[in-house]
N, CA, C and O atoms as a CHARMM CRD file, in Angstrom:
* protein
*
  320
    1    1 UNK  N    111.50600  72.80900 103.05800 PROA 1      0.00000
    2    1 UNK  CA   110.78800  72.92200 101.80000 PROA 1      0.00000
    3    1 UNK  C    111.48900  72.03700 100.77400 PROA 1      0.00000
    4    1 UNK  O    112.71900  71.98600 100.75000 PROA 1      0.00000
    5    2 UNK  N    110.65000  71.26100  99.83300 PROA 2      0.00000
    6    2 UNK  CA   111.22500  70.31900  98.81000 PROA 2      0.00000
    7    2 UNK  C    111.01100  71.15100  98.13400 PROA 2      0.00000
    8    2 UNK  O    110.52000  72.21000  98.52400 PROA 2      0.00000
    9    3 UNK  N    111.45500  70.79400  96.42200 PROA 3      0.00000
   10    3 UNK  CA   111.48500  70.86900  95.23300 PROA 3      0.00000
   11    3 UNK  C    110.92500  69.68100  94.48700 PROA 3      0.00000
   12    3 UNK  O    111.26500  68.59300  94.95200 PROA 3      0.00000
   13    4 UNK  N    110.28500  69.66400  93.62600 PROA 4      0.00000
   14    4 UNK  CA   109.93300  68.45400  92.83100 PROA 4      0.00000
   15    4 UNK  C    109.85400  69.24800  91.41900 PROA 4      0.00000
   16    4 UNK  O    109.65000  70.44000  91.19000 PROA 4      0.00000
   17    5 UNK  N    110.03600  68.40500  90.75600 PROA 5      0.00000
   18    5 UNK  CA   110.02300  68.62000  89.17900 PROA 5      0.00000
   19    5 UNK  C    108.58500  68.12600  88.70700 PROA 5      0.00000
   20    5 UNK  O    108.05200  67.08400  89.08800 PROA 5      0.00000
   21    6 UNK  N    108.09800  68.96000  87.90000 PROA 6      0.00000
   22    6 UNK  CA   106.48100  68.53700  87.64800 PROA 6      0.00000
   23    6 UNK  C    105.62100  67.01500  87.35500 PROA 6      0.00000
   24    6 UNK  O    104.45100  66.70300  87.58200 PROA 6      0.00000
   25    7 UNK  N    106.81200  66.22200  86.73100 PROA 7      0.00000
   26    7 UNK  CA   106.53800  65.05600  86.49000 PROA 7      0.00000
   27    7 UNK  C    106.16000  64.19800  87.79700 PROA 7      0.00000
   28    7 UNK  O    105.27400  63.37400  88.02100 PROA 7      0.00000
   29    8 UNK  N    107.25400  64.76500  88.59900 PROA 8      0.00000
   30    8 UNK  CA   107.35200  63.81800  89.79100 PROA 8      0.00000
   31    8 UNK  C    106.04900  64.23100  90.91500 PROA 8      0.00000
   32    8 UNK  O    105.31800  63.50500  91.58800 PROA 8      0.00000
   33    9 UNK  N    106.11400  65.45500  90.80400 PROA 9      0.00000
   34    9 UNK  CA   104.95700  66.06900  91.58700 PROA 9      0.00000
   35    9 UNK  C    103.37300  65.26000  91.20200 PROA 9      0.00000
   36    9 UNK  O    102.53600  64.79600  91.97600 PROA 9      0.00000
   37   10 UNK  N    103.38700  65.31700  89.85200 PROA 10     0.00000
   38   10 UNK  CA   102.50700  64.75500  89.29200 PROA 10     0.00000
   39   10 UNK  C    102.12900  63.17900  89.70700 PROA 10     0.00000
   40   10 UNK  O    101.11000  62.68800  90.19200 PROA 10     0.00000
   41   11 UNK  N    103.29500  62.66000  89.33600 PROA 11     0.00000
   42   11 UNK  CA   103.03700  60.82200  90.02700 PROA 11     0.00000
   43   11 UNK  C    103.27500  60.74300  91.45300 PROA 11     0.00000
   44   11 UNK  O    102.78000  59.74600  91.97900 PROA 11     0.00000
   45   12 UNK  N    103.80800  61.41500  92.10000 PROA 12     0.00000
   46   12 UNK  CA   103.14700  61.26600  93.43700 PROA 12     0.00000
   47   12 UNK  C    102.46400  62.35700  93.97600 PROA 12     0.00000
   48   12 UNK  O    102.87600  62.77800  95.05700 PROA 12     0.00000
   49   13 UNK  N    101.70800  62.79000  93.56200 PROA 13     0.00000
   50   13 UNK  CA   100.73400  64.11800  94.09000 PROA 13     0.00000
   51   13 UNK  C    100.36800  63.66000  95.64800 PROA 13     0.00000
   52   13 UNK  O    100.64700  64.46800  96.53300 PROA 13     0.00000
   53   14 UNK  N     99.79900  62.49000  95.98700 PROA 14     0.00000
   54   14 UNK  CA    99.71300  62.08300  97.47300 PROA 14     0.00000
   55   14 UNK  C    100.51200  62.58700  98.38300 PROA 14     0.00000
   56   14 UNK  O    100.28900  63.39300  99.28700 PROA 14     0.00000
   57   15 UNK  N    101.79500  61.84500  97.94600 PROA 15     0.00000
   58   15 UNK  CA   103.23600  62.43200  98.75300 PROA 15     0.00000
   59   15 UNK  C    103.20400  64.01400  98.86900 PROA 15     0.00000
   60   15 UNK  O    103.48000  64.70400  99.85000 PROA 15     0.00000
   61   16 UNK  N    102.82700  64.36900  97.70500 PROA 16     0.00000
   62   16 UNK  CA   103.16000  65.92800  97.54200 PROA 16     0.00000
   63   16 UNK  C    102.54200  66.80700  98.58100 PROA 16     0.00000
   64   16 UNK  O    103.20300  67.57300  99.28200 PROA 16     0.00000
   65   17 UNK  N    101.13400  66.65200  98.65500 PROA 17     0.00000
   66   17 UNK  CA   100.26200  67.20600  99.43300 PROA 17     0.00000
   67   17 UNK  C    100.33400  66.67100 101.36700 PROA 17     0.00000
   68   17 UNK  O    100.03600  67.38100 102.32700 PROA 17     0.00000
   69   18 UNK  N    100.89200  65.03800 101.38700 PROA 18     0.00000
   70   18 UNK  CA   100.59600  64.90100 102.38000 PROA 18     0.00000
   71   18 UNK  C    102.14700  65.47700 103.39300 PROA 18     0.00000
   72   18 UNK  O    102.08200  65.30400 104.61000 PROA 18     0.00000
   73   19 UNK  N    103.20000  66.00700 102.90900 PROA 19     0.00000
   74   19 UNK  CA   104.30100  66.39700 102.99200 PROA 19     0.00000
   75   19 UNK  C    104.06300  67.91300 103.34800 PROA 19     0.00000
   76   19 UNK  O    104.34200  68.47900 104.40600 PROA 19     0.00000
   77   20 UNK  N    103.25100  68.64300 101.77100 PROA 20     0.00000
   78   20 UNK  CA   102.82600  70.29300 102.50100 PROA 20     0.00000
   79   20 UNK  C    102.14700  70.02500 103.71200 PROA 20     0.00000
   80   20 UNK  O    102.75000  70.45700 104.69500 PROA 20     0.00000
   81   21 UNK  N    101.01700  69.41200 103.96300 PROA 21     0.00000
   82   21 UNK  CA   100.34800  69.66600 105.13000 PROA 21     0.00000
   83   21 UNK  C    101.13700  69.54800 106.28300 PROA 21     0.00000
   84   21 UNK  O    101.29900  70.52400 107.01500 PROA 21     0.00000
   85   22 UNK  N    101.81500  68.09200 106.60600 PROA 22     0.00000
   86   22 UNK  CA   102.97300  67.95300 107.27000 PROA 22     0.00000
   87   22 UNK  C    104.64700  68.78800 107.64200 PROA 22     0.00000
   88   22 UNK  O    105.25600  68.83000 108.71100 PROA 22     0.00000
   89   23 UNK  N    104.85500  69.12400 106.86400 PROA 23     0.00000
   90   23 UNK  CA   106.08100  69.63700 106.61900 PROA 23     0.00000
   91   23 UNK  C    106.04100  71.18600 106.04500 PROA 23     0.00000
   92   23 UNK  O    106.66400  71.93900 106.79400 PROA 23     0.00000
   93   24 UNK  N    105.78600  71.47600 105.54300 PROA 24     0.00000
   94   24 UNK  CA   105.15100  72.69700 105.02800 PROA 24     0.00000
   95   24 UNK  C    105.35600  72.76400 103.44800 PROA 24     0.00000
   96   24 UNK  O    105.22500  71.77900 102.72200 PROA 24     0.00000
   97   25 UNK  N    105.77200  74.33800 102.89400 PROA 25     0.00000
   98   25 UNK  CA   105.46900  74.09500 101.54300 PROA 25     0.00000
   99   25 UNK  C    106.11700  73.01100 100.79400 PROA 25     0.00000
  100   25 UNK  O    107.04900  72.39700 101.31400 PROA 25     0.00000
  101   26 UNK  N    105.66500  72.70400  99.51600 PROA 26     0.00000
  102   26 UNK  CA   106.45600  72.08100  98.45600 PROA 26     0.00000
  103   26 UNK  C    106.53200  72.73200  97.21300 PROA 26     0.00000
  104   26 UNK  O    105.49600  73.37000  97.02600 PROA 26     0.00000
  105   27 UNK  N    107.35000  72.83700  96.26400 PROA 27     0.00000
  106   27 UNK  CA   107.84000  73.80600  95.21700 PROA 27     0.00000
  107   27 UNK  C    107.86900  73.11000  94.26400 PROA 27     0.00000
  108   27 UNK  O    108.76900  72.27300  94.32700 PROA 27     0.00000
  109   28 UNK  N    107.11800  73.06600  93.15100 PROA 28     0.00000
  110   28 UNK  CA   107.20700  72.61500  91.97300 PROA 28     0.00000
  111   28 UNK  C    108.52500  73.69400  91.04500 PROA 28     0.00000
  112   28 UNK  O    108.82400  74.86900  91.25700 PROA 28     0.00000
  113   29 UNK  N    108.83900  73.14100  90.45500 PROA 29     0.00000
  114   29 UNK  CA   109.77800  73.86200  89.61000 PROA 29     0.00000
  115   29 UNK  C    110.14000  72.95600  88.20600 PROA 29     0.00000
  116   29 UNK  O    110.17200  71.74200  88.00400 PROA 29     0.00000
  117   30 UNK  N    110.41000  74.19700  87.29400 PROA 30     0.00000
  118   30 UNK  CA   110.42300  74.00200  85.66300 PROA 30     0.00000
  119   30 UNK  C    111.64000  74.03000  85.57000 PROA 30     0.00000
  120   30 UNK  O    111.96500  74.48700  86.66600 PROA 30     0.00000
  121   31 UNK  N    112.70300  73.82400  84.91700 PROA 31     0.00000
  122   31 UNK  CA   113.97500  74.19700  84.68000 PROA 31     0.00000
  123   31 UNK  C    114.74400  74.45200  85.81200 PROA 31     0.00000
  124   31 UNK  O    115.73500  75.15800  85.62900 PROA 31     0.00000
  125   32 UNK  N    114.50500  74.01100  87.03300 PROA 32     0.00000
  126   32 UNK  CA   114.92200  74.88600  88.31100 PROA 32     0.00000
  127   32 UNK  C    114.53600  76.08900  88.60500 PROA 32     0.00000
  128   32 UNK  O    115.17100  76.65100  89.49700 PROA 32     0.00000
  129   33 UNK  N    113.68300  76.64300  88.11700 PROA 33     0.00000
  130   33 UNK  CA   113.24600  77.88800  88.70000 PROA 33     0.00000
  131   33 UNK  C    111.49000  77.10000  89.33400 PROA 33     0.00000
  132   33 UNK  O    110.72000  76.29200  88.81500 PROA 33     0.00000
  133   34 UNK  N    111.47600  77.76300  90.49200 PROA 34     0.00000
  134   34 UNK  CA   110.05700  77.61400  90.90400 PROA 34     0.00000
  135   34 UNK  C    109.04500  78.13000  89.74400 PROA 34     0.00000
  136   34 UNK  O    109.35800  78.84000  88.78900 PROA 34     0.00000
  137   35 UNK  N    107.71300  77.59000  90.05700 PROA 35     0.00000
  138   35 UNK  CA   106.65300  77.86500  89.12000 PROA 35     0.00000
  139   35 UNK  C    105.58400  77.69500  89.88200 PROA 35     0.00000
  140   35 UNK  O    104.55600  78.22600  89.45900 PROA 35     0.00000
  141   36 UNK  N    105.49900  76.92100  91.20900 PROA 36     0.00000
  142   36 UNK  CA   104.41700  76.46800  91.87600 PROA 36     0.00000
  143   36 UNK  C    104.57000  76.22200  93.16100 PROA 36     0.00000
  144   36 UNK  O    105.61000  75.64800  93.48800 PROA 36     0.00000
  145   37 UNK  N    103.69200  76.54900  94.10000 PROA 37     0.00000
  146   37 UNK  CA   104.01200  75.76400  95.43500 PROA 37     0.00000
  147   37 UNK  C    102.53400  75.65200  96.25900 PROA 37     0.00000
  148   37 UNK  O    101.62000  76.43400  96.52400 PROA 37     0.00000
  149   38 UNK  N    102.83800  74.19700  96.51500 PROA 38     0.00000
  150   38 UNK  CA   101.71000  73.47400  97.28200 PROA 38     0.00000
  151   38 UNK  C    101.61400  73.55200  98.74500 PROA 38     0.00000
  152   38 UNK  O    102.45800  73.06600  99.49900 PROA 38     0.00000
  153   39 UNK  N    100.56900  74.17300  99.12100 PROA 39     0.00000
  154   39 UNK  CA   101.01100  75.11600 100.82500 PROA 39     0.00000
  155   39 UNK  C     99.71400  74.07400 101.33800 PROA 39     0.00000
  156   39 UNK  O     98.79300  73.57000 100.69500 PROA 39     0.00000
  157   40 UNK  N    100.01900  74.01100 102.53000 PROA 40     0.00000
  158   40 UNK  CA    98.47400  73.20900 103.47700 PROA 40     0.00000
  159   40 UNK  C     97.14000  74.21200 103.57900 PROA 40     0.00000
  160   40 UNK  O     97.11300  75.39500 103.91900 PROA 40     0.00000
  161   41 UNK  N     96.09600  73.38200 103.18700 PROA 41     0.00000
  162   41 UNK  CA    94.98300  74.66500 103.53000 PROA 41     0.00000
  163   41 UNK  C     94.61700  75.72600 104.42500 PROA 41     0.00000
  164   41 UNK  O     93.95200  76.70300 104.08200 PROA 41     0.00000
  165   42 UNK  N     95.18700  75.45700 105.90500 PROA 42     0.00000
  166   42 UNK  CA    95.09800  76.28700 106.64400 PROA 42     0.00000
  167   42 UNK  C     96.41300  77.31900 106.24500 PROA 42     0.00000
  168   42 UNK  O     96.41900  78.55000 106.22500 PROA 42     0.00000
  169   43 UNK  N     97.40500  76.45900 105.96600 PROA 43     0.00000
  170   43 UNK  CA    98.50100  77.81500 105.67600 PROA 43     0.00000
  171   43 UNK  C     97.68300  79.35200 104.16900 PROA 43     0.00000
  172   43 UNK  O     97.56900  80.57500 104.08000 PROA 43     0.00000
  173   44 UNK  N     97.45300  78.45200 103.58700 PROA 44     0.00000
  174   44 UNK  CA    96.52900  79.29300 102.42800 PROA 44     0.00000
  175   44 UNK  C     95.82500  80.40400 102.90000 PROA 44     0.00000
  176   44 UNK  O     96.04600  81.61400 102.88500 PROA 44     0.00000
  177   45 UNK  N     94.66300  79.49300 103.44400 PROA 45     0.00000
  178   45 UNK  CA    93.85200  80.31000 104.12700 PROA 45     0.00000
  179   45 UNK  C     94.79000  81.46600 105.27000 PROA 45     0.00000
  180   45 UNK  O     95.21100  82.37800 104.55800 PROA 45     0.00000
  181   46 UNK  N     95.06100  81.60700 106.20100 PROA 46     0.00000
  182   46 UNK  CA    96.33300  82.40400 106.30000 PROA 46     0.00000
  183   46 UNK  C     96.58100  83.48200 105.32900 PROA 46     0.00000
  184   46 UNK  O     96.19100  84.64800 105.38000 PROA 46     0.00000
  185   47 UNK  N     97.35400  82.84600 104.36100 PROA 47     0.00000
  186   47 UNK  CA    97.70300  84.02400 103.78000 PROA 47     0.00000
  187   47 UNK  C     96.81300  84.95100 102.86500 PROA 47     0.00000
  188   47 UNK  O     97.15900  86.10100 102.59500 PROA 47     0.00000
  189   48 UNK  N     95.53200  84.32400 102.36200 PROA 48     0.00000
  190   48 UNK  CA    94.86300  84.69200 101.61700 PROA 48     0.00000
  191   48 UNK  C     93.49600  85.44100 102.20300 PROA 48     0.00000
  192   48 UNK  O     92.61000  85.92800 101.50100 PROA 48     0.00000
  193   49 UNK  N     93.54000  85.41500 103.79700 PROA 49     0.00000
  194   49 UNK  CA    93.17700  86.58200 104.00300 PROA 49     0.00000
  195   49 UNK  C     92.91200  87.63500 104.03100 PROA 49     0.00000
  196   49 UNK  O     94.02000  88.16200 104.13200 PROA 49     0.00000
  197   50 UNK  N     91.77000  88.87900 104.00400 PROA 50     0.00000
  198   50 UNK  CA    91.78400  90.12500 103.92900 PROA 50     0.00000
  199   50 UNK  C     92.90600  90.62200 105.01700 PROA 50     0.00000
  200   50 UNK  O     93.24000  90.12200 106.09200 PROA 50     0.00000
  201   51 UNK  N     93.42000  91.94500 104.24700 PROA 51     0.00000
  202   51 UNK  CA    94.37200  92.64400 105.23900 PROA 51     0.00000
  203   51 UNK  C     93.57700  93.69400 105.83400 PROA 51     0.00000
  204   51 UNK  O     92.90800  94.38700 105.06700 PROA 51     0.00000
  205   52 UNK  N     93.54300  93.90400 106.96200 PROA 52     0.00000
  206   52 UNK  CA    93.16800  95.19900 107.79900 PROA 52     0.00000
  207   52 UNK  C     93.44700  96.16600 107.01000 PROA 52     0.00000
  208   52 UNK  O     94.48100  96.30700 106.35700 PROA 52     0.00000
  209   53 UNK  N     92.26100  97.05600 107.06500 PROA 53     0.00000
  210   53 UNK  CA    92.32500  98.78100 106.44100 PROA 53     0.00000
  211   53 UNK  C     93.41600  99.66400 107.06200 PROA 53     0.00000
  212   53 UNK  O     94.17700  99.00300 107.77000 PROA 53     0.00000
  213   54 UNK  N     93.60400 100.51200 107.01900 PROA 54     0.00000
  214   54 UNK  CA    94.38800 101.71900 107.65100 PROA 54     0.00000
  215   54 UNK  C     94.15900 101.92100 108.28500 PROA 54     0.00000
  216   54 UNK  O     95.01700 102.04200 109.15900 PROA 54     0.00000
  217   55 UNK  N     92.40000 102.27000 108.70700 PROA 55     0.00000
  218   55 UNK  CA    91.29000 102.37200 110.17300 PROA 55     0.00000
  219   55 UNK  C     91.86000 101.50600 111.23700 PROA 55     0.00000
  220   55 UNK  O     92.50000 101.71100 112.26800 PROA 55     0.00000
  221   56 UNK  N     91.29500 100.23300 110.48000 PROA 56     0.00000
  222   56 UNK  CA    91.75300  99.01500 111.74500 PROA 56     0.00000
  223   56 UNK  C     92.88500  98.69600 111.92500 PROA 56     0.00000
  224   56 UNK  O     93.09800  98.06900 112.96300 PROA 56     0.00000
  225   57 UNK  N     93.92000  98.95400 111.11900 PROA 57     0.00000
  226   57 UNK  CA    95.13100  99.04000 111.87100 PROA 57     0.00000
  227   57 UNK  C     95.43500 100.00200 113.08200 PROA 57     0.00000
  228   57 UNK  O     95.87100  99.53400 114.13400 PROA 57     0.00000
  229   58 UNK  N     95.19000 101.41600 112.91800 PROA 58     0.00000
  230   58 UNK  CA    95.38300 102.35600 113.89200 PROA 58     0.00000
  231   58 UNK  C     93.89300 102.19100 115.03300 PROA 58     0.00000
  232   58 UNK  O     93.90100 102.84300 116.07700 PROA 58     0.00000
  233   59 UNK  N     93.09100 101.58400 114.80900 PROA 59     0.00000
  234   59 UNK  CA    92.20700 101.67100 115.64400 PROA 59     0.00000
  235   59 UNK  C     92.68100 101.62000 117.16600 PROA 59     0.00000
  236   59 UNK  O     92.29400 102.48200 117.95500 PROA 59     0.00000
  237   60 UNK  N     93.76800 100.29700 117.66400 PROA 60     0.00000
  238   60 UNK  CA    93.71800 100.05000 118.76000 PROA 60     0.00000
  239   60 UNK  C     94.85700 101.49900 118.99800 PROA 60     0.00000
  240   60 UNK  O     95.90300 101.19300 119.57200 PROA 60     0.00000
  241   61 UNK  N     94.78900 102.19700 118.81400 PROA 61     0.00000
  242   61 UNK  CA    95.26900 103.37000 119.49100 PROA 61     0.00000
  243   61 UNK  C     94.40300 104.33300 120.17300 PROA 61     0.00000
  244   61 UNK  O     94.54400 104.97100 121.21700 PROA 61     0.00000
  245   62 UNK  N     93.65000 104.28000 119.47300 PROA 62     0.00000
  246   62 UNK  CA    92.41300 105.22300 119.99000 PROA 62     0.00000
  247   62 UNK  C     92.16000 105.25700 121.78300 PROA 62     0.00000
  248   62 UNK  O     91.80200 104.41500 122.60700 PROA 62     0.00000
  249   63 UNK  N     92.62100 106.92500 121.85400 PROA 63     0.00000
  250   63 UNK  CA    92.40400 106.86900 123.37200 PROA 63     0.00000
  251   63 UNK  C     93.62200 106.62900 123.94200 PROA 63     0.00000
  252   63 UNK  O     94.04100 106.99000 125.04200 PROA 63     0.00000
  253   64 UNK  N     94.07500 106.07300 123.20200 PROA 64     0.00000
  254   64 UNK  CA    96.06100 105.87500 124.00900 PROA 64     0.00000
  255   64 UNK  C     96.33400 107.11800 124.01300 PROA 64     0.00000
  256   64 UNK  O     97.33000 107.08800 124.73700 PROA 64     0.00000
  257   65 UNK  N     96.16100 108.44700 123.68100 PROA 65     0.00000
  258   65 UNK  CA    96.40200 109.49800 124.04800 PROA 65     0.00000
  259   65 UNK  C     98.37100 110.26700 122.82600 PROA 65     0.00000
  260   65 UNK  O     99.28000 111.06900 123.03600 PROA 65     0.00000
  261   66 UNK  N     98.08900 109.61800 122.06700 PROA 66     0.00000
  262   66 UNK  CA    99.11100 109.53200 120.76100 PROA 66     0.00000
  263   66 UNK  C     98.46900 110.34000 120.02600 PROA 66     0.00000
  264   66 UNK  O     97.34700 110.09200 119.58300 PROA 66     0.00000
  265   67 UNK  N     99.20100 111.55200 119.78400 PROA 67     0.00000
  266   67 UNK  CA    98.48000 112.41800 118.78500 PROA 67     0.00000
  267   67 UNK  C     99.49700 112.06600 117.49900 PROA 67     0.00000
  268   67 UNK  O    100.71700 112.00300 117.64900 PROA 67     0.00000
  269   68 UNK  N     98.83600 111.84700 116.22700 PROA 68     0.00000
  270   68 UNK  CA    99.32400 111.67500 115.12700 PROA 68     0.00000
  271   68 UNK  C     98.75000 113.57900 114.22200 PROA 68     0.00000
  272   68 UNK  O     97.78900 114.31800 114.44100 PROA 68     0.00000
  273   69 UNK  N     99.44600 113.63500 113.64400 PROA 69     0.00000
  274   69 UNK  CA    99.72900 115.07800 113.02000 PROA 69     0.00000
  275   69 UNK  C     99.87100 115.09700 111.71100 PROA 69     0.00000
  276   69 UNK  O    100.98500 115.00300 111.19500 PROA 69     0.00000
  277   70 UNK  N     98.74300 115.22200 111.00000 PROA 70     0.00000
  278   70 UNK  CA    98.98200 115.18900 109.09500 PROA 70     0.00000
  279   70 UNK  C     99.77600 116.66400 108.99300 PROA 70     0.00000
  280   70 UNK  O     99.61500 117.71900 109.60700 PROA 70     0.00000
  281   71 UNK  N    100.64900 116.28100 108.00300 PROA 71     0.00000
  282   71 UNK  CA   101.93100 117.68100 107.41400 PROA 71     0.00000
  283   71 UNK  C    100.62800 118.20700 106.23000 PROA 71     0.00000
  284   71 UNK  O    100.04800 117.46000 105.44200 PROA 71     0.00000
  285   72 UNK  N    100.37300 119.92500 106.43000 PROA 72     0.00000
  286   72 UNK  CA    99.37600 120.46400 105.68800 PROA 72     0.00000
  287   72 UNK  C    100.38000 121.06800 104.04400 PROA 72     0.00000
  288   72 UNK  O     99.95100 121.76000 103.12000 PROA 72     0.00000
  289   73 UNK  N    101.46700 120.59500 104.19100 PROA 73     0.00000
  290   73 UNK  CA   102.26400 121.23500 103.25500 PROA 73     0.00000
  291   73 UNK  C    101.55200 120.76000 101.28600 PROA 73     0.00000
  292   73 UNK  O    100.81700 119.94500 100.72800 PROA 73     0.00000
  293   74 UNK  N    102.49600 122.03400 100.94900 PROA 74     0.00000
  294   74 UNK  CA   101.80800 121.78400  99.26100 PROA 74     0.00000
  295   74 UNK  C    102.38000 121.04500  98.93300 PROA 74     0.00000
  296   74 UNK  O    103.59200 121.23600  99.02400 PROA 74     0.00000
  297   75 UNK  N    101.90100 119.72500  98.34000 PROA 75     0.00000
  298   75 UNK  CA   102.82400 119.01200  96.90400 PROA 75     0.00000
  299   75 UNK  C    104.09500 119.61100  96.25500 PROA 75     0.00000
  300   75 UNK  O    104.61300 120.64500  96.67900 PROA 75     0.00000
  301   76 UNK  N    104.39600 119.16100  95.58500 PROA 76     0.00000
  302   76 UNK  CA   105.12300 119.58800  94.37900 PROA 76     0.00000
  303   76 UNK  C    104.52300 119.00500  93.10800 PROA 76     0.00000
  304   76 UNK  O    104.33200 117.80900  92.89100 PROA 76     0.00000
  305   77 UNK  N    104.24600 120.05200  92.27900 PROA 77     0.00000
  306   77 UNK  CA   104.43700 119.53400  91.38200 PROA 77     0.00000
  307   77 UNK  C    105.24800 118.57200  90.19800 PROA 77     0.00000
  308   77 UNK  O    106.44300 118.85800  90.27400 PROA 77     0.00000
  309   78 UNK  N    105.10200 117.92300  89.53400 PROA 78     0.00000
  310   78 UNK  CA   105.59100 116.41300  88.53600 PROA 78     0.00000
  311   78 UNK  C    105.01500 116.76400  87.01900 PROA 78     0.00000
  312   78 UNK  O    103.94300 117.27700  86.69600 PROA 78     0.00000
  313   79 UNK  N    105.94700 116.37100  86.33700 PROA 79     0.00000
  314   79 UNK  CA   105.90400 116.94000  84.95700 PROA 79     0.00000
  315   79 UNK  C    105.65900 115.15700  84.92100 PROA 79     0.00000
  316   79 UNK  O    106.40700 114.36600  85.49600 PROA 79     0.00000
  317   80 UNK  N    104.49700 114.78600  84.14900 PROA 80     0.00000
  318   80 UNK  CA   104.45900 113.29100  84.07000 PROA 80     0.00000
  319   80 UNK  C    104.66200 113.13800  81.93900 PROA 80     0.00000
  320   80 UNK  O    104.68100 112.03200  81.39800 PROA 80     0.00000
């Protein structure tokens, strides 16, 4: 992963992008702290995916014969 400072990111934006796709992210940064990062579209897409429900996570269990057991116990009460 690079770093570029916004200016530079800016005048070579080509480089910038053809480097994420290639290489993976690139990090814009202000003062040295990150502020930005230029990821390849498929990496994006990736992450910006819906996440599986709770359902479809446990789904592929079903039938595996795994009994899961909700605790029927009372709360406690919280003074908010």
């Amino acid at each position: 992963m690079k770093t570029w400072p916004p200016q530079d990111a800016k005048n070579q934006f080509g480089q910038v992008v053809e480097l994420a796709r290639t290489k993976g992210q690139q990090t814009v940064t202000r003062h040295g702290e990150p502020v930005a990062a230029i990821v390849a579209a498929d990496e994006f897409k990736q992450m910006a995916r819906p996440k599986e429900s709770v359902v479809e996570f446990f789904a592929p269990l079903g039938g595996s014969g795994i009994r899961l057991e909700r605790h029927r116990d009372v709360p406690r009460r919280l003074k908010l």
